[in-house]
N, C-alpha and C positions, 0 to 999 in steps of 0.2 A: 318291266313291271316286276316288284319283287316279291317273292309270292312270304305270306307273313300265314303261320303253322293256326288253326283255328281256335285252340285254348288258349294261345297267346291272345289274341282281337281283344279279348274284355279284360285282358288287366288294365289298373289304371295305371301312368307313369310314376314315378318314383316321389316326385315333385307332385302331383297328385294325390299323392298318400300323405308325404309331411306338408300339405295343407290344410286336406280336409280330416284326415286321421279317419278312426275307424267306423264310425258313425255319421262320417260328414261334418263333424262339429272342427273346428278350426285351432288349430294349436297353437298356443303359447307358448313363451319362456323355457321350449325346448332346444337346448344345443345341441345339432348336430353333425357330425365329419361327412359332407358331402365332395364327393371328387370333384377336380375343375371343372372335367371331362364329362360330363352326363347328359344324354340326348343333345349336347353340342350345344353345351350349357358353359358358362365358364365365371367365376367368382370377382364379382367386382371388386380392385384393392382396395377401394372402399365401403365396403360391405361393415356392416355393423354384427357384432357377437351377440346371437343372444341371451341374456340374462339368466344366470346360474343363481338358484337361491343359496344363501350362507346357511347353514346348521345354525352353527354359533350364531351369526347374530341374532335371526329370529329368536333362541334360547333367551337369549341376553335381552332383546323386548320384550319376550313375555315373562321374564324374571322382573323388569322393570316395574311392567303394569301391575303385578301382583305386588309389589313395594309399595306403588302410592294409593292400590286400596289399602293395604293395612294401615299405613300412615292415615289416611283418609279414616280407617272406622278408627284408628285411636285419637284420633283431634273430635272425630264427634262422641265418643265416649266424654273424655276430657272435658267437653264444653258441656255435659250436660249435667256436670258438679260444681254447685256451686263454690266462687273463689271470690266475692267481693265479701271483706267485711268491715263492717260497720256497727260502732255502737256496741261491740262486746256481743255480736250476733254472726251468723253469715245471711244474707240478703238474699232469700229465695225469687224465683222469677219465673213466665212460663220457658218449660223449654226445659227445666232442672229434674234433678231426679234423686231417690234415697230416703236414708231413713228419716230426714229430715222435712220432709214433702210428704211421708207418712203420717210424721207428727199432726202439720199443721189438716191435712186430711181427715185425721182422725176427730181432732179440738173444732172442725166448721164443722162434722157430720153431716150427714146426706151423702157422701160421697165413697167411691170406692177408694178402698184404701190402699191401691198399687205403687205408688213411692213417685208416680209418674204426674210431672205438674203441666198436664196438658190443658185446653183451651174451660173442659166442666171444673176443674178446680181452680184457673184462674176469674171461672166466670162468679164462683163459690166465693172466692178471696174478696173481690168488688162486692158482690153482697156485701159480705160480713164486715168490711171497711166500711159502707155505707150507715150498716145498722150502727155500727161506734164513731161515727160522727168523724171519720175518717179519709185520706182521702183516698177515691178510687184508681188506685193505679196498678193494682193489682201486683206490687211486691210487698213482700212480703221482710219486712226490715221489722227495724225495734219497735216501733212504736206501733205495729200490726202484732208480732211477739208479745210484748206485752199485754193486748187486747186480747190472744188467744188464752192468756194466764203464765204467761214468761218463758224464756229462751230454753229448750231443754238442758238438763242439766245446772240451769239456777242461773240467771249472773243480776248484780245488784240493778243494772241499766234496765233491766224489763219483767223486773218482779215488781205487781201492782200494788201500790198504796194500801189498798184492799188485802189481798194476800198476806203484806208484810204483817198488817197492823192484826189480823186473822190471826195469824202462826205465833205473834207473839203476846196474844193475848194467854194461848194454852201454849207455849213453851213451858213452864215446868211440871205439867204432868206429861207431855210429851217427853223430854229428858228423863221425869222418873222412868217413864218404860221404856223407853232406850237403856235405859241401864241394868234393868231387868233383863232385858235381851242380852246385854254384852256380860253377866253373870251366868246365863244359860250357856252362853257360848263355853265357856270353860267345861261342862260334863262332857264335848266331844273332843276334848283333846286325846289326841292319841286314834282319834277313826282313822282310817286308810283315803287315800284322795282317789278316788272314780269316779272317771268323766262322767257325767250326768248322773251321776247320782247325788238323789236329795233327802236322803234318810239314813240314819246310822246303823240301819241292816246292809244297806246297799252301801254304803261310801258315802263320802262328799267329793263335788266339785265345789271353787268357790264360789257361786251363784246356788249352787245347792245348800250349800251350811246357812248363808245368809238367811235365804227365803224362807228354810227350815225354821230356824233361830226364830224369826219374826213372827211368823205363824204362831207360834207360844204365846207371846205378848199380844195376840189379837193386832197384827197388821199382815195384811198380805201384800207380798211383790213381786214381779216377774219375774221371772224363769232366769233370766240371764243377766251378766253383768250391766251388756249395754244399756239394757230395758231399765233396771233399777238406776242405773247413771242418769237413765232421761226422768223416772220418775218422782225419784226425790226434790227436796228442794238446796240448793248447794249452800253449803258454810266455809267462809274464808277460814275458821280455826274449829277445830273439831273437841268434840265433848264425848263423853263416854257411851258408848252405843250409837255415834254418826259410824257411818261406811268409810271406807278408805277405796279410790278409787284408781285403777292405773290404765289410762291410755283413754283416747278421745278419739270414737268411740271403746268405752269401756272394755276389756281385756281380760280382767281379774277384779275382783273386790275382798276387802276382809271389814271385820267389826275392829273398829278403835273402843280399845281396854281402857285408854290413859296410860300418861306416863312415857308417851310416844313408843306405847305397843300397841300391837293389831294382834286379833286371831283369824285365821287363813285355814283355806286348803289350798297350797300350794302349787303343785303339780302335780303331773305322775312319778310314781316311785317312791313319795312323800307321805305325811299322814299333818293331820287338821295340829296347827302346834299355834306358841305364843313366841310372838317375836320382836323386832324392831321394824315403825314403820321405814321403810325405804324410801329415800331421797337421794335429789331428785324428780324421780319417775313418777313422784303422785300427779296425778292430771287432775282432781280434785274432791273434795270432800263432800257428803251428805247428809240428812239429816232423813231419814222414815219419818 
């Protein structure tokens, strides 16, 4: 008999350890250098390796995964602008989004005005296609454009018979005081251009000289280029005191003088002057 020392009896064997590990719980995907030789143990030559994780590859799948969300949120950004067009419009639809889903939210009213053309503003569109004898499909194309009062920014395809025959009934007192505008416009030449400012204590930007300017003449206009882009109604050839507009949405505006000059606030470092309009880049013309 071989006598075995007392605080040896309760260990467990070696093989008992890298099984059940230190809790009893059972180990994995650990490799370890076991001798041949242990309690008259000996390694089969076919004995399987166990599994080493890679650094690097792991790295490299979870660099992966993180590529096809972002790819993933920018396809659904992308899809949620609209890109069909039609009819001298872009064809809103649910699911879209901007300032153009603002517009049409704004013209049904009832509705929050968040640029987001989810399931209450397409349920708002079938209304209002309904009430204009329309049909309920709830896009929003030309001939629903039209019914709202026409495509922002003007285009001939979906200004209403109505409207036209309206605007040109008071086209020439209209022209008069556009042209009273674009006379005003001349005492700020020479102001300094600061961003947001819309007074000739403060500066101008170009959305400030404009709205400024108009103000005079009894019309008011929003704040910014874009907004006056969308509020006006658009002229294929410009008259004295239409806007001159650059980029889609709007970017800059100035007053058309005639003569194919505009008055501006330029930029920064600049001051309110008289110039040539720029072409090209006009994206197009207004009418307050």
């Amino acid at each position: 008999m071989t006598y075995a020392p007392r605080h040896r009896k309760a260990e467990p064997s070696l093989a008992a350890s890298v099984i059940t590990g230190r809790h009893g719980k059972v180990l994995t995907g650990v490799a370890l250098a076991v001798p041949t030789a242990v309690a008259g143990l000996s390694a089969p030559a076919d004995a399987a390796t166990a599994p080493v994780a890679q650094p690097a590859q792991a790295a490299t799948a979870a660099q992966a995964s993180q590529a096809a969300q972002s790819v993933a949120g920018v396809a659904a950004t992308a899809a949620a602008l609209p890109t069909h067009y039609a009819g001298g419009v872009y064809v809103l639809h649910h699911g879209h989004s901007g300032s153009l889903v603002k517009t049409v939210q704004k013209r049904i009213g009832g509705l929050s005005v968040d640029g987001s053309f989810g399931p209450k503003t397409r349920a708002a569109v079938k209304s209002f296609q309904g009430r204009k004898g329309l049909t309920r499909d709830g896009y929003v194309g030309p001939k629903t454009w039209r019914a709202l009062g026409g495509y922002p920014g003007g285009s001939a395809s979906t200004t209403s018979t109505r409207d036209t025959s309206t605007t040109a009934s008071r086209s020439t007192t209209g022209s008069s005081t556009n042209a009273r505008a674009a006379q005003i416009a001349y005492r700020y030449l020479g102001i300094p251009y600061v961003y947001g400012g819309s007074t000739p204590s403060q500066g101008f930007d170009c959305s400030g000289l404009t709205s400024y300017v108009f103000r005079q003449v009894g019309k008011d206009l929003p704040r910014t280029a874009r907004a006056q882009q969308a509020a006006v109604r658009r002229v294929s050839s410009p008259q004295v005191g239409d806007l001159v507009f650059y980029g889609y949405p709007a970017h800059h505006v100035g007053i058309y003088v005639g003569n194919g000059q505009m008055i501006d606030a330029p930029k920064p470092g600049t001051r309110v002057n008289k110039r040539a309009v720029y072409q090209p880049e006009v994206s197009s013309y207004g009418r307050p």
